[in-house]
C-alpha positions as CSV (number, residue, x, y, z in Angstrom):
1,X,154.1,168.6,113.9
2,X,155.3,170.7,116.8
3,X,155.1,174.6,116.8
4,X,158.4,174.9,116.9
5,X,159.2,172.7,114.5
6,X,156.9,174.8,111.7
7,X,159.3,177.4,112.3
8,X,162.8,175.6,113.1
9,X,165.5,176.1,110.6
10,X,165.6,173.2,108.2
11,X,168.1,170.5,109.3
12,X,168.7,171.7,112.8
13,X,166.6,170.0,115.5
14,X,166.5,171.2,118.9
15,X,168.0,169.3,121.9
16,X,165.7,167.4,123.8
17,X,166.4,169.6,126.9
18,X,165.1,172.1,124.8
19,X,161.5,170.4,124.6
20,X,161.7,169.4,128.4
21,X,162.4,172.8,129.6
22,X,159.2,174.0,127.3
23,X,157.5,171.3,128.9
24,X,158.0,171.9,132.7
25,X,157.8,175.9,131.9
26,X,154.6,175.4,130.6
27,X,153.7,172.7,133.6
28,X,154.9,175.4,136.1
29,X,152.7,178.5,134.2
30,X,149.8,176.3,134.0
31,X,147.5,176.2,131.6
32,X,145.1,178.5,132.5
33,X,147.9,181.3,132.3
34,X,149.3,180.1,129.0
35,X,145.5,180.6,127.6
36,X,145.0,183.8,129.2
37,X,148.2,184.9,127.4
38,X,147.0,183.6,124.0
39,X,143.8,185.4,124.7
40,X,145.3,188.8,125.3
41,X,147.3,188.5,122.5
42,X,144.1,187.4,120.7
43,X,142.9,190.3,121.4
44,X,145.7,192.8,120.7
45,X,145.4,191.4,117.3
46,X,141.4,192.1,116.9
47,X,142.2,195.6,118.2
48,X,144.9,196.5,115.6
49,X,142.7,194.7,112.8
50,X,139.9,197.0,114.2
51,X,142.4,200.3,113.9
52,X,142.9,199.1,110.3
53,X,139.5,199.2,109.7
54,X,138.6,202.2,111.2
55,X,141.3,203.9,108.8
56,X,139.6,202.5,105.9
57,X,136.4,203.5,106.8
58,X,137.4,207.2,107.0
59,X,139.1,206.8,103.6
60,X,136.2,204.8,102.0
61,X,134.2,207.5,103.6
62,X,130.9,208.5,101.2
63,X,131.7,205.3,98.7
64,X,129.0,202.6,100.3
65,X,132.1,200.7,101.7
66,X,132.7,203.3,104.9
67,X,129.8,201.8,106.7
68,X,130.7,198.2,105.8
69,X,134.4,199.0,107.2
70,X,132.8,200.6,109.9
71,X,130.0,197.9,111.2
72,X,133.0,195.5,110.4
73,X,135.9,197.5,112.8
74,X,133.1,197.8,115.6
75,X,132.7,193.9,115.5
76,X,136.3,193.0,115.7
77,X,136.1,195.9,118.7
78,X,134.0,193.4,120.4
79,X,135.8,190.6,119.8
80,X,138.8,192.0,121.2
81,X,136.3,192.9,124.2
82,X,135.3,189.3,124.4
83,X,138.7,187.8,124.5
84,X,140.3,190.2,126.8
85,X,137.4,189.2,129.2
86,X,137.9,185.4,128.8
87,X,142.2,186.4,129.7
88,X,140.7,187.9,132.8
89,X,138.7,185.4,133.8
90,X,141.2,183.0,132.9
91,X,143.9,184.6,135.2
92,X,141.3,184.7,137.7
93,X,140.8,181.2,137.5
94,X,145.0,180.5,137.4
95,X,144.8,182.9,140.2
96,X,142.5,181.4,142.3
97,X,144.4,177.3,141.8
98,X,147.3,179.1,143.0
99,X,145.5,180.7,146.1
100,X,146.4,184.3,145.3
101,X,144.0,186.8,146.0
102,X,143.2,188.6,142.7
């Protein structure tokens, strides 16, 4: 099943245009840029997940569960850390197929 076909409205199909564009967009991005963008966005969501944590672990504060919050938020932090270095170095890659000096 496509992507966008887990989200399409029931009984309405896209135009094949539609799914060539996608195609030749993507072709012309490359996919070294898509990844880096899924990466980043990986990592936005590891950050907020970490902020949620964080907030938990001041309220859970004294209860046992603050420091699990806490050792959990810092991993996620890390994670985030990990993937927004693997966009970079992604884009660096894209970057350097393209000949652009990064």
């Amino acid at each position: 099943m496509d992507a966008l076909d887990a989200f399409a409205t029931p009984g309405i199909t896209p135009p094949a245009a539609f799914h060539a564009l996608r195609r030749e967009l993507h072709t012309a991005a490359g996919p070294e840029r898509i990844a880096a963008h899924r990466a980043f966005q990986e990592a936005e969501t590891l950050r907020q997940r970490a902020e949620y944590l964080f907030d938990a672990m001041v309220v859970h504060a004294g209860t046992g569960l603050g420091d699990w919050y806490c050792k959990l938020a810092t991993r996620f932090h890390q994670l985030a850390e990990e993937a927004e270095a693997d966009g970079h170095e992604l884009l660096g890659a894209a970057d350097d197929a393209a000949g652009v000096l990064s």
